[in-house]
N, C-alpha and C positions, 0 to 999 in steps of 0.2 A: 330091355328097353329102358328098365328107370335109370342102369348104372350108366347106359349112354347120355340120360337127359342131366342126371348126377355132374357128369365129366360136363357135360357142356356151361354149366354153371358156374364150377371152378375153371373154366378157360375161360369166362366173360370176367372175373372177379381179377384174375391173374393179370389181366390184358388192359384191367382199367388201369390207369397211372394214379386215381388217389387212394381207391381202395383199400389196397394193401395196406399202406400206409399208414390210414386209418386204422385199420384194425389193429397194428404193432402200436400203435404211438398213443391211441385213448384210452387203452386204459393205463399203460404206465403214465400219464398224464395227471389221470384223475386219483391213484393210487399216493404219487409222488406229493401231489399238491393241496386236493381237497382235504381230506385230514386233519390238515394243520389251518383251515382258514374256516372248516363246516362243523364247528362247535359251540355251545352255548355258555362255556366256560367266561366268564365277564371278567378283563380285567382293565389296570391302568384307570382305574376311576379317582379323578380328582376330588378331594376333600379341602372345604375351608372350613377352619375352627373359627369360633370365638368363644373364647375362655373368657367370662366376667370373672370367674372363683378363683383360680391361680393357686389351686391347691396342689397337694403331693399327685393325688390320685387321677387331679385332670392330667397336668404334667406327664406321668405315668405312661396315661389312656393315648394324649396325643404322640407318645414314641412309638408306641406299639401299633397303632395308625400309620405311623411312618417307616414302620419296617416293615410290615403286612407286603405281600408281593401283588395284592389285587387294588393296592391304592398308591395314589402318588397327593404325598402332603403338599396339598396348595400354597400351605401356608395362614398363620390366626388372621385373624381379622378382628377389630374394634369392636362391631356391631354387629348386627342381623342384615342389615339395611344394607351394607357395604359389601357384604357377603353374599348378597341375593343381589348385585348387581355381574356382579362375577358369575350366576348361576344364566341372566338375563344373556349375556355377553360370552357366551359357550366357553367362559375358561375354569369353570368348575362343573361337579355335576351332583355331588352331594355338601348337603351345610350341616355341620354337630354343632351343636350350641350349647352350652354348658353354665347351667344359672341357676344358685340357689340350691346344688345338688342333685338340679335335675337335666336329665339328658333330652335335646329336640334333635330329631332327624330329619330333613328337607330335603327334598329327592327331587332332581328336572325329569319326571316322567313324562318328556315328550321322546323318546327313544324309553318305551315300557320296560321290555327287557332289562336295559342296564337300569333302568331308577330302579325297579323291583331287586332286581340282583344284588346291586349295589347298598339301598338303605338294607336289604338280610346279609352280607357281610358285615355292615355295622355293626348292625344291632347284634349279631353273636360277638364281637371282641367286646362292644363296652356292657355286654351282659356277662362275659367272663372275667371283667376288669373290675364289674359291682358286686358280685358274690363272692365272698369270702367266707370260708367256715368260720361256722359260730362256734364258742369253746364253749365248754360244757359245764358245769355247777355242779360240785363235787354235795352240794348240798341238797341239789334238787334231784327226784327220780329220775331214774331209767328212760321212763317211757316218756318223761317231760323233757330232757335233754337230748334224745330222739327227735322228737317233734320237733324241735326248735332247730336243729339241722338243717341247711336248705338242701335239698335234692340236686347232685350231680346228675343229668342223664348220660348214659356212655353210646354211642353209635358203633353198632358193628356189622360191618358192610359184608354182606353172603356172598355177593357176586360181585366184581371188576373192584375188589378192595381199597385199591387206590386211586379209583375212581378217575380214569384215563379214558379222556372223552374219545379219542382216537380209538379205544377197542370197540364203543360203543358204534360208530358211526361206520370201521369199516364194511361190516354185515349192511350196511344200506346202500353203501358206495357200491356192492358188488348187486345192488337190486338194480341201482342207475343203469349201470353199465351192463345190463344183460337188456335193461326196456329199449337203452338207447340203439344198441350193434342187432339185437334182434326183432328189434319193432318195427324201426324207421327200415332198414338197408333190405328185409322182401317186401316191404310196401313201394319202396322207388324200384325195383326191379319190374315187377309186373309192367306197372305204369312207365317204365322206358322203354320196355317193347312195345305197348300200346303205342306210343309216340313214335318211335322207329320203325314201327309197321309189321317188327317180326313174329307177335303174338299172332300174325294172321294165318303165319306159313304152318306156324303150329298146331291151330286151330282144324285146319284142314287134313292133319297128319292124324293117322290110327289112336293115339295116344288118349289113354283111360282121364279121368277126370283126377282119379287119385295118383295116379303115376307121373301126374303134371304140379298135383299140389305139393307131392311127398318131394319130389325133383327141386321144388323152390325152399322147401322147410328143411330138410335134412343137411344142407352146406350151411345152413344159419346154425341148426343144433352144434355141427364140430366146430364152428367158429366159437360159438358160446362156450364149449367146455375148452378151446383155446385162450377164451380172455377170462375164464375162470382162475386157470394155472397159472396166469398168468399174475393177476391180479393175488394171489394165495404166495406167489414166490415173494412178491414184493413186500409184500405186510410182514413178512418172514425177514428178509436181508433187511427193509427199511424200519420197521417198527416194530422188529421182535417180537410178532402178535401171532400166535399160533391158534388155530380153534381148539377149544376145551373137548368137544366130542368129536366122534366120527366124521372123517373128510369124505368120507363117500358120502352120505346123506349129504353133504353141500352142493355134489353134485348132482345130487338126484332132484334136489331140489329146486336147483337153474335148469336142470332140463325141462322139467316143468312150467316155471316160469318162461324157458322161451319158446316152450309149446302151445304158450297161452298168446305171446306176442308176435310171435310170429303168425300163427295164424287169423291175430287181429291188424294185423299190418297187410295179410292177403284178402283179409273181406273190403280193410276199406280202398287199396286197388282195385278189387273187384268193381266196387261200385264207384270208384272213379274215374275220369278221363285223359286228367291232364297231370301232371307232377305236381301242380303248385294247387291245384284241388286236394292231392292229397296228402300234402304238409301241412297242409292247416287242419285239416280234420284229424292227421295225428296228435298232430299238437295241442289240440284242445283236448280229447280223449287221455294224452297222456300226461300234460298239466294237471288236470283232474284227477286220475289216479292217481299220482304220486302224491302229490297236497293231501288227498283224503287215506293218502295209506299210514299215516302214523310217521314217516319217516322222520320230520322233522320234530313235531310235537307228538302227545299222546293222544288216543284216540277218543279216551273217556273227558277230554275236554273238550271234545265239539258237541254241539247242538245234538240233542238225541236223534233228531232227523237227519243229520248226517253222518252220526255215528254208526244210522243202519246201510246205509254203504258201505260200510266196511264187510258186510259181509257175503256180498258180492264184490269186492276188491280183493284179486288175484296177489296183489303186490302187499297187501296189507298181510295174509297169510305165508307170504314168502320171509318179508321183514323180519315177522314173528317168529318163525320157524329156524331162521338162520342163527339169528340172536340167541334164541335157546341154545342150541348145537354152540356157537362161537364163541357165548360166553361163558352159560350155566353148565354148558357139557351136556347138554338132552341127547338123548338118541333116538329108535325108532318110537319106540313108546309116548315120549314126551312130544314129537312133530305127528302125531299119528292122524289127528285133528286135521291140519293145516296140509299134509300130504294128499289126504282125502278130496278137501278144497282144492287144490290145484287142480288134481287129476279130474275132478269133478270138471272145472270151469274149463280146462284145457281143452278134455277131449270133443265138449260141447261146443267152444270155437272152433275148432278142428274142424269138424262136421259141418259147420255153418257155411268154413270155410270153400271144401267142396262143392256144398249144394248151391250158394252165391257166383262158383265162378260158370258163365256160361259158355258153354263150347259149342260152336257150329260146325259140324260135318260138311 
């Protein structure tokens, strides 16, 4: 019975005209394009000088400003005043001032991000443009010629060493795209038989309560490990991005994930009526999770009350998980945690999901 209800699912999927489609074309879509445009990498930040000192070392500071690939030299400027007219009139976005040997940074923090980004660019060139080693006194001690040394610190990156926001972001893009194809597509299925009427014929037919859930979930799961491979070739041909660890734990871990969404896309059919009832209930559930899952920012900068959501956030444990495997190389040991949580959260929507759908004999 379930392989007949199985096949009947893939003939409705087959027989829609956008479907398919959909399923071929979103994620090479999001694969191709997000990438390159969903980074917090800041650049092209306009800089006006005004140099009062007209020394070596301003001269210097402003070439090195102008060859930097994260700024475009605006150009000096006379004044402050003339220069913060230029910040008023969106044609700058940072001002260096340069007076007396001292350095001022003016940042339009109304776009936070770049002004923060922006004045901490700065500030590391012209803090490597102002230390210069001290030479040492062949007359003074050891430990006093020490001291007087300014401290280089050296950074050495453990993971994504060159720091390539595209490695970082793929492993979220593959969270999107497994909430999007298996969250939303069996929550509109229920509820378009609902509305076509043929959830009645079924209703009346012998058919187990589980044999009718598993029959909705199961073409969702092979689609999902479909736009898995999918989404894995791509990052491979297009951005030479291979995962560090084990490719079976990636999969095991979107089945999870859409054992968790898919059976939250059938409760909230369950208890919907209409299609447009239950797009907006997805949508708010799943705005929500993705915002509070870490993906864009971190999670230890939200509010401590929202940062205990995260531990009922299915997608927040996925993100995690993946990341490890994709970029540090973890394997089962290291996701052992977060495998738990899924299966945890998963099986318990699952279940919900069953006992929510009501069938009449």
């Amino acid at each position: 019975m379930l392989r007949y209800l199985i096949q009947k699912e893939f003939l409705q999927i087959r027989r829609n005209a956008f479907l398919p489609r959909l399923i071929v074309l979103f994620p090479i879509v999001i694969m191709c394009v997000m990438p390159w445009v969903m980074q917090m990498e800041v650049k092209n930040i306009v800089v006006d000088v005004v140099d009062t000192d007209h020394t070596m070392e301003s001269q210097r500071l402003v070439g090195q400003i102008a060859a930097s690939r994260y700024f475009i030299f605006g150009g000096q400027r006379a004044t402050y005043a003339e220069a913060m007219k230029d910040i008023e009139r969106g044609r700058a976005d940072v001002i260096l001032e340069i007076r007396d040997g001292r350095y001022l940074i003016a940042a339009n923090a109304v776009n936070g991000t770049k002004g923060s980004m922006g004045s901490a660019y700065l500030s590391q060139i012209v803090a490597q443009q102002t230390i210069s080693p001290a030479s040492g006194d062949v007359s003074m001690p050891r430990s006093a010629t020490l001291s007087q040394s300014p401290v280089q610190p050296s950074t050495l990156m453990l993971y994504n060493k060159y720091q390539n926001y595209k490695l970082y972001m793929i492993p979220a893009l593959l969270a999107i795209v497994m909430m999007l194809m298996t969250g939303f597509l069996p929550t509109l299925n229920i509820v378009g038989e609902k509305e076509a009427g043929t959830i009645e014929q079924i209703n009346v037919t012998p058919v187990s309560k589980w044999s009718f859930i598993l029959a909705k979930l199961i073409p969702y799961w092979l689609i999902a490990l479909f736009v898995i491979t999918v989404c894995l070739l791509l990052a491979w041909l297009v951005y030479d991005i291979t995962p560090a660890g084990p490719v079976w734990l990636i999969y095991v871990l979107a089945m999870l994930l859409a054992l968790f969404f898919s059976s939250f896309g059938l409760i909230v059919s369950n208890y919907s009526d209409t299609m447009q009832q239950a797009m907006f209930v997805m949508w708010f559930f799943v705005v929500s999770i993705m915002l509070l899952s870490g993906l864009f920012t971190p999670t230890r900068s939200m509010p401590q009350w929202a940062y205990l959501t995260t531990y009922v956030n299915p997608m927040h444990y996925f993100i995690d998980a993946v990341r490890t495997v994709f970029i540090r190389g973890g394997g089962l040991h290291e996701t052992g945690h977060q495998l738990c949580a899924l299966s945890a959260i998963g099986s318990l929507m699952a279940c919900w999901a069953v006992v929510s759908y009501k069938k009449n004999n």
